[in-house]
C-alpha positions in Angstrom: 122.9 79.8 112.3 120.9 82.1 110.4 117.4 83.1 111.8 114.5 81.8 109.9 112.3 84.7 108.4 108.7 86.0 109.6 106.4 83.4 109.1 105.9 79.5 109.1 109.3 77.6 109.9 111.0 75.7 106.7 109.1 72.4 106.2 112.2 70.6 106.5 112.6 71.6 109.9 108.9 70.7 110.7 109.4 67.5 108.8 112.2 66.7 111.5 110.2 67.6 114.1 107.3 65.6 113.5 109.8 62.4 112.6 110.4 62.9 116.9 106.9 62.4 117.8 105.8 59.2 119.3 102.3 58.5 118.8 100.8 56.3 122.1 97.1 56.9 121.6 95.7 54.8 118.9 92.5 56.9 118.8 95.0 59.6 116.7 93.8 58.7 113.4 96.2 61.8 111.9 98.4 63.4 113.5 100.8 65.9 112.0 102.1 66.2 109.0 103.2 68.6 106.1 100.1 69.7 104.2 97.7 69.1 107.0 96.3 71.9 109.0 94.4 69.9 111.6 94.8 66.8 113.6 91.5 63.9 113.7 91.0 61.5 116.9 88.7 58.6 116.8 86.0 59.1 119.6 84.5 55.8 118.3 81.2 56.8 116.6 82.5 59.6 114.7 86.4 61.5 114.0 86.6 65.1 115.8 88.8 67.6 114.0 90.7 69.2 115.8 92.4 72.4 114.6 94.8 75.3 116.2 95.6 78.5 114.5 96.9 82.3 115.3 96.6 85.7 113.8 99.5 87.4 114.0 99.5 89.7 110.8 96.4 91.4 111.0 95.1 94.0 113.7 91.4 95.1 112.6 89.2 92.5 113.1 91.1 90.1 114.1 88.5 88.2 116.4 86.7 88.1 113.0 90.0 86.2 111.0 90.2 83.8 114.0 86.9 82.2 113.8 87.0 81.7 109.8 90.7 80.8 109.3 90.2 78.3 112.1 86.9 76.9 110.8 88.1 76.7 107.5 91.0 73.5 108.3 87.7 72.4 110.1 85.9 72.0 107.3 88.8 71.3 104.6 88.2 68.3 106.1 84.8 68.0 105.8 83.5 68.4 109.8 81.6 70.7 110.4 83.0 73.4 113.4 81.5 73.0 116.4 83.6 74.2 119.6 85.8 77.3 119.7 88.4 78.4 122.7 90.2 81.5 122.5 93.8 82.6 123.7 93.8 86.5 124.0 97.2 87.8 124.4 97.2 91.8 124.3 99.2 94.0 124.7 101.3 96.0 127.6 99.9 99.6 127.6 98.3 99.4 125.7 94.8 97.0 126.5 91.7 98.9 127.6 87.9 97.8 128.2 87.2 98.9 124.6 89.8 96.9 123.2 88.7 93.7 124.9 84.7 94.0 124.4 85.9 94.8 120.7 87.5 92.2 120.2 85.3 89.6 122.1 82.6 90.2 120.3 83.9 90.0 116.7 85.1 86.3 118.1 81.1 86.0 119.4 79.7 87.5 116.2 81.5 85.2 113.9 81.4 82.2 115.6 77.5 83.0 116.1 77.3 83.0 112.2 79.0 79.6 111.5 76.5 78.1 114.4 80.0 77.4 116.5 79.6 77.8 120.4 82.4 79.5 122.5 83.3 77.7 125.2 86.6 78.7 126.9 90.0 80.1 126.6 92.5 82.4 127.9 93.4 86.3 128.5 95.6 88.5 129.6 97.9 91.4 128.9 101.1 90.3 127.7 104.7 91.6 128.2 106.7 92.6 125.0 103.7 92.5 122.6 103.3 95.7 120.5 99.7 94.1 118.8 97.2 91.6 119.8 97.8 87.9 119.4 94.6 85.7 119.2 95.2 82.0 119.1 92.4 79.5 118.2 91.3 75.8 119.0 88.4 74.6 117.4 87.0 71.3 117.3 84.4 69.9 114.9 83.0 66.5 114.3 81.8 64.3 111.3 80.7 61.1 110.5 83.4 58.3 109.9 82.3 57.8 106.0 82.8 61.6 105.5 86.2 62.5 106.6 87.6 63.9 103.5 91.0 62.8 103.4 94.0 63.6 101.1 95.5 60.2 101.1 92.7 59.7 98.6 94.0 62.3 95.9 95.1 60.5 92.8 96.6 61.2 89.5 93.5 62.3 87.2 91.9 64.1 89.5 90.9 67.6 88.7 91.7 71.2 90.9 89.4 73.1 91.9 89.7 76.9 92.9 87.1 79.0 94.3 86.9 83.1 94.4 90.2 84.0 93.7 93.7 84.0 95.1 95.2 86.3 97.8 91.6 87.6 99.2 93.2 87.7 103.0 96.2 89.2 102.0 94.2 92.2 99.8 92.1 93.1 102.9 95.0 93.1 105.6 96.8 95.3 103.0 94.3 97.4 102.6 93.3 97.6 106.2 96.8 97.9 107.5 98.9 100.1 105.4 96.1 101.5 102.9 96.3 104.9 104.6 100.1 105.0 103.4 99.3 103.7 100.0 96.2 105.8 99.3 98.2 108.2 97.8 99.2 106.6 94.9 95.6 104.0 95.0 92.4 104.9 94.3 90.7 105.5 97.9 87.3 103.2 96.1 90.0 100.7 95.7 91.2 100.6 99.1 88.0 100.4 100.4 86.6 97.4 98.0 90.1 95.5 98.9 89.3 96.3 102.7 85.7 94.5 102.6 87.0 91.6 101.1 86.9 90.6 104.7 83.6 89.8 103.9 83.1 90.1 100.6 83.9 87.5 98.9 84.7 87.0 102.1 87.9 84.8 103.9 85.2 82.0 104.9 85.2 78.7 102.8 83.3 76.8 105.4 79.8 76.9 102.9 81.7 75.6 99.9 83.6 73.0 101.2 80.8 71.9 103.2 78.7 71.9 99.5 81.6 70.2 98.0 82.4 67.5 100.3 78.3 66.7 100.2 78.6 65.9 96.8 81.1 62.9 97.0 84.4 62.4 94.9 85.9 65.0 96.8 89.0 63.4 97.5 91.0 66.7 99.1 90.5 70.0 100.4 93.3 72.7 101.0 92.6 76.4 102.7 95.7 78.3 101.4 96.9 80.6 104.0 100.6 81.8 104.4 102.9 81.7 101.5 99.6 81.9 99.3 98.1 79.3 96.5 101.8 78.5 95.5 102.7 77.4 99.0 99.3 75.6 99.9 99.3 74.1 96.0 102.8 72.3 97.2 102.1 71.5 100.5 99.1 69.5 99.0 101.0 67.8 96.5 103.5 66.8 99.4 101.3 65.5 101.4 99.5 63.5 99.0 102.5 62.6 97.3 101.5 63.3 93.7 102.3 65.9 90.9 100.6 68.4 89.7 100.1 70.7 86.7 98.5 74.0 87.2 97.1 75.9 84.4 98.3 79.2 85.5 96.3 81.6 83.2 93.3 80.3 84.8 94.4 80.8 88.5 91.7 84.1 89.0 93.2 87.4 90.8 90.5 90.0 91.8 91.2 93.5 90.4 91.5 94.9 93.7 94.2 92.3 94.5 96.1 93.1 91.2 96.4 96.3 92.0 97.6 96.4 95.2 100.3 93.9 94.2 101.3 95.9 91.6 101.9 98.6 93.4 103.6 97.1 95.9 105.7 94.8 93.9 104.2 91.0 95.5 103.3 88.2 93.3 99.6 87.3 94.8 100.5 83.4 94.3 102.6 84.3 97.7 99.7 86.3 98.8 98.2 85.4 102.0 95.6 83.1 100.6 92.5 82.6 103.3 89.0 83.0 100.9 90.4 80.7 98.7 89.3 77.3 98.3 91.7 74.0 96.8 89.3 71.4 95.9 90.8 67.7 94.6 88.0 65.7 92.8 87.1 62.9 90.8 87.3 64.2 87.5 83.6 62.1 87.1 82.2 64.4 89.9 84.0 67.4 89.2 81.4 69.7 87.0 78.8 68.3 89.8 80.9 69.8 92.7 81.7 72.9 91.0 78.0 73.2 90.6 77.1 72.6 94.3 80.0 75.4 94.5 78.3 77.7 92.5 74.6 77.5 93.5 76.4 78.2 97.3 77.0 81.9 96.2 81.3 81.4 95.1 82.5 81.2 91.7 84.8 78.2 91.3 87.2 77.6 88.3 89.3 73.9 87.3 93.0 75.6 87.3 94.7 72.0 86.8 95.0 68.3 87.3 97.2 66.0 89.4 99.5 64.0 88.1 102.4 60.9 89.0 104.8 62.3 91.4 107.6 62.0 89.5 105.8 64.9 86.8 106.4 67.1 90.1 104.8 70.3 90.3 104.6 72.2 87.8 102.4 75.6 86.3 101.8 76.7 82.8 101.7 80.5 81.9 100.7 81.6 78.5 103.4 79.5 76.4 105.9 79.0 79.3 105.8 76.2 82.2 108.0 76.4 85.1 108.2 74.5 88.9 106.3 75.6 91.6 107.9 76.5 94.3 106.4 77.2 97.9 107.0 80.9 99.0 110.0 81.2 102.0 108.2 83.5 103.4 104.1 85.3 102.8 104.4 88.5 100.8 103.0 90.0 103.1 105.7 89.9 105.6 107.7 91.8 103.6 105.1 94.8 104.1 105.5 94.9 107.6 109.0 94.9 107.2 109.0 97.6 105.1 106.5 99.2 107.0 108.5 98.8 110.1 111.7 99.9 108.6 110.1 103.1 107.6 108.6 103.6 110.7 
């Protein structure tokens, strides 16, 4: 058998995976399935969201990437974040004091600014690792009436993008091989691509908190490997709908163009964290974009769901094509490179 790429496995392996799953706890309202990042248990007065994530790509920062990817599925789903644990596995040889206080407090400092309270985990220097590994588990609750689910998602409804596509990927590129690239790249680019960690910023917690307030919000999606194209297909999937995506209004930051460009990736595949997927009524769409907007993010409608036998589908200037997910994130092939040069 061939081995399976860097990255998520095939969905049709997870797909059979999940099919083996016996569910004996009623009080799992979801469970898993493809196109859902976090799992929801009834507690009886309200659902918690529950939600597990690494970070495997990225080595600056990366206590900072945990919190926000983490709390992002959280509130995809409309919950607000609430309780964080932390698995720290570092690496042999490598793992000094610094290292550890560094990273423990970019996990404190970011959870402090999402109002998120750390309350356990894991650490401890691990054999064969040649980087940190940080996994996450983060619990947030919401009321029973709020829970934004994508069962809901209907042909009609409008997409909704906010800030741009790839913002993740831009700022690990940048932060990870910019020194190798900056050669050839504008150091000012570099630089603006490495802040996108914060600005715009990989957090979508504000928006689609502001969006879900709203109402008609009937999905939420926080792209993240295999970039907008991957998360645009996992939605569809698991809503079991079509879509057509206006493709020319899909927008990629300059700093994010560049990059690509010079290292031939298509941003659609682009490690996609920043980004927000919002399916809405298309009565309450302007409204949520609105509630987007006066949050601090641009926003943009780059398509509309359809039957699922239209399938998935994106326009580009005069041409239309299927949208296929990504095998593997772009940026895996980076580090490959990267690693195969030395």
């Amino acid at each position: 058998m061939d081995p399976f790429p860097v990255g998520k496995i095939p969905h049709s392996v997870l797909a059979h995976l999940f099919s083996r799953i016996q569910r004996q706890d009623h009080r799992v309202h979801l469970g898993p399935e493809i196109g859902e990042d976090a799992a929801v248990i009834d507690t009886g007065a309200k659902y918690l969201v529950v939600k597990t994530d690494p970070i495997t790509f990225a080595a600056d920062r990366i206590g900072w990437y945990l919190v926000h990817v983490n709390a992002n599925d959280i509130a995809c789903m409309g919950a607000k974040p609430c309780w964080l644990l932390v698995t720290m596995l570092l690496p042999e040889g490598a793992t000094d004091r610094s290292m550890v206080e560094r990273l423990f407090d970019d996990v404190v400092e970011a959870s402090a600014a999402l109002g998120i309270t750390l309350c356990g985990g894991h650490t401890e220097v691990t054999y064969g690792l040649a980087r940190p590994i940080l996994v996450g588990h983060l619990i947030g609750e919401v009321e029973k009436d709020r829970l934004v689910s994508k069962e809901s998602i209907r042909p009609g409804d409008r997409v909704i993008l906010t800030k741009g596509i790839a913002i993740e990927g831009t700022c690990v590129i940048a932060r990870e091989v910019g020194r190798d690239i900056s050669p050839r790249v504008e150091t000012s680019v570099i630089e603006r691509a490495a802040s996108f960690l914060f600005d715009p910023g990989i957090s979508v917690v504000r928006e689609a908190l502001a969006a879900a307030s709203c109402g008609g919000v009937h999905g939420m999606h926080d792209p993240t490997e295999g970039g907008l194209a991957t998360g645009l297909w996992e939605l569809a999937q698991r809503a079991k709908v079509g879509m057509y995506i206006y493709g020319d209004r899909i927008p990629v930051l300059p700093e994010t163009r560049i990059l690509c460009d010079e290292l031939g990736l298509d941003p659609m595949g682009l490690l996609a964290s920043g980004a927000l997927v919002v399916v809405a009524d298309p009565s309450r769409s302007l409204e949520i974009m609105e509630a987007i907007r006066s949050g601090g993010a641009q926003c943009a409608e780059i398509g509309e769901i359809r039957e699922a036998g239209f399938g998935i589908r994106i326009q580009s200037g005069h041409a239309t094509k299927d949208l296929c997910p990504f095998p593997a994130d772009e940026l895996a092939r980076v580090f490959s490179e990267k690693g195969a040069g030395g």
